[in-house]
C-alpha positions as semicolon CSV with decimal commas, in nm:
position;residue;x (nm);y (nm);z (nm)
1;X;5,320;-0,265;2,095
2;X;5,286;0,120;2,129
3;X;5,120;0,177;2,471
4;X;4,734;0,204;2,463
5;X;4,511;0,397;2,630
6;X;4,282;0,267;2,933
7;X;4,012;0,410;3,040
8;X;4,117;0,674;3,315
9;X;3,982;0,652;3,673
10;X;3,871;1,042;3,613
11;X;3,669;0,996;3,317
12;X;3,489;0,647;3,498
13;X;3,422;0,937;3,745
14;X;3,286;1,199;3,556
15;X;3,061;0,955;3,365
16;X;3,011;0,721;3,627
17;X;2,661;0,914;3,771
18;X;2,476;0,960;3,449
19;X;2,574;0,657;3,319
20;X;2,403;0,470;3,626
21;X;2,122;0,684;3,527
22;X;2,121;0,581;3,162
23;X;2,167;0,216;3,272
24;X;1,840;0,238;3,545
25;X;1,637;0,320;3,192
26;X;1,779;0,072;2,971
27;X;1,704;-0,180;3,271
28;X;1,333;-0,068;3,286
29;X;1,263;-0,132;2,914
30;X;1,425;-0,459;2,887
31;X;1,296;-0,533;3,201
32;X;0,936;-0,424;3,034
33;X;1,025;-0,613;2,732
34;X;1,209;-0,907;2,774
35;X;0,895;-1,148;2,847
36;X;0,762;-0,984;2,504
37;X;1,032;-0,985;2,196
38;X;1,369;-0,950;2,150
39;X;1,561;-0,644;2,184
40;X;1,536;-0,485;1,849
41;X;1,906;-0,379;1,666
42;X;1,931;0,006;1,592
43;X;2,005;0,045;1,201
44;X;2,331;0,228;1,277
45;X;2,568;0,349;1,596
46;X;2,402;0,499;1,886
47;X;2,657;0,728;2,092
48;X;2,549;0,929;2,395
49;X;2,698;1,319;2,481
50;X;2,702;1,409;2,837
51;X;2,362;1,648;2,737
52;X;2,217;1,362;2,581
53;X;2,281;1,139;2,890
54;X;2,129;1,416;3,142
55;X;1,845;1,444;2,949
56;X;1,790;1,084;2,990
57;X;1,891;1,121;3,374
58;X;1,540;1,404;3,365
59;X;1,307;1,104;3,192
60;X;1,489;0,847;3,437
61;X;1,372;1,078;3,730
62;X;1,012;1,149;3,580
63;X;0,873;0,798;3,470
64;X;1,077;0,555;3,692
65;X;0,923;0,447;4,026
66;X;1,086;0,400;4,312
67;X;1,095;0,004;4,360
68;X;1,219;-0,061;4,015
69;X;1,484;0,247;4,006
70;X;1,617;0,121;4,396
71;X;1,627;-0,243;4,257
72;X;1,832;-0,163;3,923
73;X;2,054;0,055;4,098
74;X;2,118;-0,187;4,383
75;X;2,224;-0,462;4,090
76;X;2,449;-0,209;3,920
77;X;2,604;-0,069;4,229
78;X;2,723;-0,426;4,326
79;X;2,873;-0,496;4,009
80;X;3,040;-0,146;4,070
81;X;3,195;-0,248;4,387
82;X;3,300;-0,583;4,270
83;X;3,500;-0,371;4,033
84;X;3,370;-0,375;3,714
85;X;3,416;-0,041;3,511
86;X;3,080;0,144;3,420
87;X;3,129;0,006;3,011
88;X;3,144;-0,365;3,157
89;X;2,863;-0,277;3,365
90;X;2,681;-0,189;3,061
91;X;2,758;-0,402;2,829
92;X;2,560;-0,705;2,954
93;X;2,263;-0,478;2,944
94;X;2,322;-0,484;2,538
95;X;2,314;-0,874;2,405
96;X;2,324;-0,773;2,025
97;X;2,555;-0,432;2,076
98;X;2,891;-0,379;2,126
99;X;2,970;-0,121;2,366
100;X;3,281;0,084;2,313
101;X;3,441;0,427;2,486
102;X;3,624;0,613;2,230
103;X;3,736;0,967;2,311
104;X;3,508;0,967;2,653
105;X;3,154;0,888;2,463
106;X;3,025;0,554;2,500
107;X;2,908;0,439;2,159
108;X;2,634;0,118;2,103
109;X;2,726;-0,060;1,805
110;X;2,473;-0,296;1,646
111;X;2,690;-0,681;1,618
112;X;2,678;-0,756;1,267
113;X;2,584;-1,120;1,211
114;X;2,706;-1,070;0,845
115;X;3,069;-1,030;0,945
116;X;3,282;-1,389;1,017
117;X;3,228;-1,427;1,412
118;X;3,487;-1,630;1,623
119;X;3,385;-2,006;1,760
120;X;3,572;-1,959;2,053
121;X;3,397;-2,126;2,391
122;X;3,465;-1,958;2,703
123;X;3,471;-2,251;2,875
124;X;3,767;-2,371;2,656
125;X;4,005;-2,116;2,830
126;X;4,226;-2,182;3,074
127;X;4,410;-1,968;3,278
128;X;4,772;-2,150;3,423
129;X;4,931;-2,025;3,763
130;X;5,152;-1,838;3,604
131;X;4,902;-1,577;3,479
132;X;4,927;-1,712;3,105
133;X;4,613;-1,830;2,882
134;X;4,581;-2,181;2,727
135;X;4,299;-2,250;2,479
136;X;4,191;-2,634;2,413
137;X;3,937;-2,840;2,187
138;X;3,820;-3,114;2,311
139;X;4,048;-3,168;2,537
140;X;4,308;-3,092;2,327
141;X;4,571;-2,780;2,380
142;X;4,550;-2,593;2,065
143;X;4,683;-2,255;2,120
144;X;5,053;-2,158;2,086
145;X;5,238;-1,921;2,335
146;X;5,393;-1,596;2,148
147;X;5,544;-1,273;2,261
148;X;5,606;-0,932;2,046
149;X;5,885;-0,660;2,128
150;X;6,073;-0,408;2,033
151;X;6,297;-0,168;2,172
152;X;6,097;-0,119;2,456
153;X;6,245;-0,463;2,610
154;X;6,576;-0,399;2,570
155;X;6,815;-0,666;2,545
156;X;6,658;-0,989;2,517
157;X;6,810;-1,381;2,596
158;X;6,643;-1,514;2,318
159;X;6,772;-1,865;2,421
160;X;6,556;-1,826;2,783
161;X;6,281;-1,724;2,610
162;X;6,254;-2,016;2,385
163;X;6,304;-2,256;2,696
164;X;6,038;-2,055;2,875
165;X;5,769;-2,203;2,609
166;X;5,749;-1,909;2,339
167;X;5,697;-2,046;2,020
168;X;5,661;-1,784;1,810
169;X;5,718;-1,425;1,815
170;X;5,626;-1,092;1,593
171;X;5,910;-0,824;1,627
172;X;5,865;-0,444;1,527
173;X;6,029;-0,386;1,236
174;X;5,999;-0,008;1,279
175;X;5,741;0,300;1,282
176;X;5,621;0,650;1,165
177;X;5,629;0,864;1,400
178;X;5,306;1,045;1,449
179;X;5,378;1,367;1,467
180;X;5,713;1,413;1,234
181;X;5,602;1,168;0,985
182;X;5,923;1,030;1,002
183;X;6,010;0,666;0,909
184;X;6,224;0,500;1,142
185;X;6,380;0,093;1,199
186;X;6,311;-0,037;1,560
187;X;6,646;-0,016;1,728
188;X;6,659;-0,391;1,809
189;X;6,461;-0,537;1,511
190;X;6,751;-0,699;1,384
191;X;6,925;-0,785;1,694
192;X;6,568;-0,934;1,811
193;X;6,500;-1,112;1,488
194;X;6,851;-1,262;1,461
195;X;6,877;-1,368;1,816
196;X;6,479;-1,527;1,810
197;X;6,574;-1,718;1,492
198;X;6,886;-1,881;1,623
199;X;6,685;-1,984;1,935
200;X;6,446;-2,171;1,705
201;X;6,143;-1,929;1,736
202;X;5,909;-1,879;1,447
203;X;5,859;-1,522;1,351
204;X;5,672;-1,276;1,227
205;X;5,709;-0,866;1,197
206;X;5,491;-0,567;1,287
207;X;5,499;-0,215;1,144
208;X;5,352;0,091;1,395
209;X;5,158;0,280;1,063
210;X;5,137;0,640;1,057
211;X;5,062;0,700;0,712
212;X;4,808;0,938;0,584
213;X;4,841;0,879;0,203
214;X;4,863;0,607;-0,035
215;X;5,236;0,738;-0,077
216;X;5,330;0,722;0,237
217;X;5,171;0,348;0,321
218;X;5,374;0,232;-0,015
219;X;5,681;0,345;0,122
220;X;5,617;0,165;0,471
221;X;5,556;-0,165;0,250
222;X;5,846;-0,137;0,088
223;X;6,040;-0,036;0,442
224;X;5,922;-0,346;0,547
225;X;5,998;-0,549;0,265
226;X;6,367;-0,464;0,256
227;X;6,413;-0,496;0,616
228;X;6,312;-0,828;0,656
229;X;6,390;-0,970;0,292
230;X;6,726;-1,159;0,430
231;X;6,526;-1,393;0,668
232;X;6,305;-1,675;0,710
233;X;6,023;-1,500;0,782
234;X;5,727;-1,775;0,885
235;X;5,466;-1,591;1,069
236;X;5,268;-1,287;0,914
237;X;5,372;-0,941;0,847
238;X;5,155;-0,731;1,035
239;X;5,017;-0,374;0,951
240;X;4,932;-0,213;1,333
241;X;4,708;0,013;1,295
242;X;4,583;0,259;1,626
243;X;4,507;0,545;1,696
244;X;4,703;0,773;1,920
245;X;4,591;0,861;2,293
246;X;4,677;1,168;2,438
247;X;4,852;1,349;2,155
248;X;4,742;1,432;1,771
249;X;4,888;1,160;1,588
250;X;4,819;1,213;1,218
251;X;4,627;0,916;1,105
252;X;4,348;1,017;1,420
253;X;4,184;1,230;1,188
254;X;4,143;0,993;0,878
255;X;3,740;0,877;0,821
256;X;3,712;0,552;0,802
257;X;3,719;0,468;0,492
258;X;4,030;0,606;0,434
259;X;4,160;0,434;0,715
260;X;4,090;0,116;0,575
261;X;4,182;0,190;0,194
262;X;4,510;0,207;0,326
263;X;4,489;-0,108;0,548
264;X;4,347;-0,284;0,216
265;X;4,662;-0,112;0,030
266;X;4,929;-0,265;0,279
267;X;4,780;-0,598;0,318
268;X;4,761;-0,619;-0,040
269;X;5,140;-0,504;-0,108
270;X;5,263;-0,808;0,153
271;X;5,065;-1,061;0,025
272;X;5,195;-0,943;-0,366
273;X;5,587;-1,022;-0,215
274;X;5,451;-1,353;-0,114
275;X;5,406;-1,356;0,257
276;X;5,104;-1,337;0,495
277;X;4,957;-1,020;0,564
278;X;4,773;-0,977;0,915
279;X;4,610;-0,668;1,079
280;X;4,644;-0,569;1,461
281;X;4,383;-0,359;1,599
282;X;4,178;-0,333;1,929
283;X;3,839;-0,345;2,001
284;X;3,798;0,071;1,940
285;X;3,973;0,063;1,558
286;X;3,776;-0,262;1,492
287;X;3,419;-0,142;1,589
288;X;3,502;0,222;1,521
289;X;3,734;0,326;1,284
290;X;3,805;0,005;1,037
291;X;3,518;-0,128;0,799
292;X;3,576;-0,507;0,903
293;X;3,387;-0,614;0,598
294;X;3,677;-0,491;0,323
295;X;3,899;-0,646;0,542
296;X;3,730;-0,995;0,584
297;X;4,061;-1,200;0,392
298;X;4,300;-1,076;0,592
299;X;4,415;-1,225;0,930
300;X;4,350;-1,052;1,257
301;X;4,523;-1,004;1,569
302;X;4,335;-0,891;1,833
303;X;4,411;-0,664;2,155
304;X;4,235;-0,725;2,484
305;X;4,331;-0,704;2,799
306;X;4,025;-0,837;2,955
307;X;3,878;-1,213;3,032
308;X;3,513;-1,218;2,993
309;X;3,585;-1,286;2,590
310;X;3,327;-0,988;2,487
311;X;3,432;-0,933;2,144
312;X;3,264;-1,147;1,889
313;X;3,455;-1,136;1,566
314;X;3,676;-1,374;1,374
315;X;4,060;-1,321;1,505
316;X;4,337;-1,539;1,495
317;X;4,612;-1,437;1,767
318;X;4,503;-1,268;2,080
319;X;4,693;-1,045;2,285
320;X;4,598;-1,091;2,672
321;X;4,865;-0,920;2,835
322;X;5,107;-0,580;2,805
323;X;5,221;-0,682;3,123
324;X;5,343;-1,055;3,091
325;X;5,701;-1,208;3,227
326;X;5,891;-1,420;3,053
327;X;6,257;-1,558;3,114
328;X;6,520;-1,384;2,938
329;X;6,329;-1,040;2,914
330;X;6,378;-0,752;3,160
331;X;6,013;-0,612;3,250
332;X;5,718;-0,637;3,092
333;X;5,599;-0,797;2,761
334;X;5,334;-0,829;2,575
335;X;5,193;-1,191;2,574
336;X;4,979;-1,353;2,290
337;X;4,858;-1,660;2,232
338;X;4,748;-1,791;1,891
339;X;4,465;-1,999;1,833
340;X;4,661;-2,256;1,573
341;X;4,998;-2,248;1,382
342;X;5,014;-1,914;1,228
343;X;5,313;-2,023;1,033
344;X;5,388;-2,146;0,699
């Protein structure tokens, strides 16, 4: 995929402070109120400005005695130092919200219980020697090892690949750019699809969306449609939907339900030409700017480059890794692993 943007050492800085603050006074009143009831849900997103959060610093400072404020903030400076980022350091702190940083605000987002939720066990994990993830059910292996590329990997030996354990992989088709609007085929899409289907790997296709109108996302559709029409095509066709970090990419500005009429519109338009539509997102376009609930029949493929299994939602493949190796590809790749067949 399109790189995606980490949270940056400076803004962990700038935050880092108040947010200790803010944590010390959500730690008091769960502290206060755990033996009592359960945390109560807020009725919608809760998102804190830096004003917001020093205001909360001045209560913090007023009604917080020492003992409990020196005992909080010793807990939360070890999990610091053991490396956790201030967001994972909040986010136990928040059983029944997901906590997300989007554009340098953190945002609490109540977990809705009405949505389909994954039945993934963490225990059921396994992580092999070589830095790759298994999954198993009772006992039994049940995930299947995939890759996705484009022209960022160059030339690949499609034949090593397959002998390295890949079973499937999902190749970009192509993209629109997001600032020229222009529609353009991956480079090596059919090179890469070609040389993964002789080797005997299932695959699938993914299309970088930049569209702003209904127009536009037909067009893409169709793009896609045409491109891979002359082959077997087993595993879905996937709309990828992000936003863009560090630049003004068009579709950043669309509300969300725009966003996800045109998800719904693209989905729809694969699924018409008979194959299986899936949707790739990460954890900010699923909580933030996607309505999940429109978008409950469609399959999901979820981006996370992190092991404690946070997020709680249905999803089918799971991409650990923008930084895998594989034989037969130079560099880095993107590792997945799906969580059953996701062929035909």
């Amino acid at each position: 995929m399109r790189k995606r943007g980490k949270a940056h050492f400076w803004v962990i800085m700038e935050f880092a402070i108040a947010l200790v603050m803010l944590t010390v006074l959500v730690g008091i009143l769960l502290v206060r109120r755990a033996e009592k009831q359960k945390a109560v849900e807020a009725s919608a997103p809760v998102m804190y400005s830096q004003e917001e959060v020093d205001a909360l610093l001045v209560r913090v400072k007023e009604e917080t005695t020492d003992e409990i404020k020196q005992e909080l903030l010793g807990e939360i400076s070890k999990q610091l130092a053991d490396g956790q980022t201030v967001v994972e350091t909040l986010r136990p702190l928040y059983p029944n919200q997901l906590v997300v940083v989007s554009n340098g605000r953190f945002h609490f987002v109540p977990i809705r219980d009405d949505l389909k939720h994954n039945s993934y066990q963490k225990d059921e994990f396994t992580l092999l020697e070589n830095g790759e993830w298994q999954y198993q059910n009772d006992g039994q292996i049940q995930s299947h090892k995939g890759v996705d590329v484009s022209k960022f990997q160059g030339r690949i030996d499609w034949t090593q690949v397959a002998g390295d354990g890949v079973e499937f992989a999902i190749i970009r088709v192509g993209l629109r750019g997001y600032g020229s609007g222009k529609l353009v085929e991956d480079e090596f899409f059919e090179q890469n699809i070609e040389g993964a289907l002789r080797a005997g790997i299932k695959v699938g296709v993914y299309f970088y969306s930049q569209a702003i109108t209904e127009e536009e996302l037909l067009e893409e559709a169709n793009f896609v449609l045409e491109k891979i029409a002359p082959y077997q095509i087993e595993c879905p066709v996937v709309y990828d939907v992000e936003r863009v970090v560090g630049a003004d990419g068009r579709m950043n500005a669309l509300s969300v339900e725009e966003r996800t009429n045109l998800t719904l519109l693209f989905c729809r338009k694969i699924a018409e030409a008979g194959y299986r539509p899936m949707i790739y997102h990460n954890m900010e376009m699923s909580v933030l700017m996607l309505d999940l609930e429109q978008l409950e029949d469609y399959g999901k493929w979820f981006a996370y480059y992190n092991s404690d299994f946070y997020y709680p939602y249905a999803y089918d493949i799971w991409q650990y890794s923008e930084k895998g190796k594989v034989n037969g590809i130079d560099g880095d790749v993107d590792l997945n692993i799906s969580f059953g067949p996701i062929w035909n």
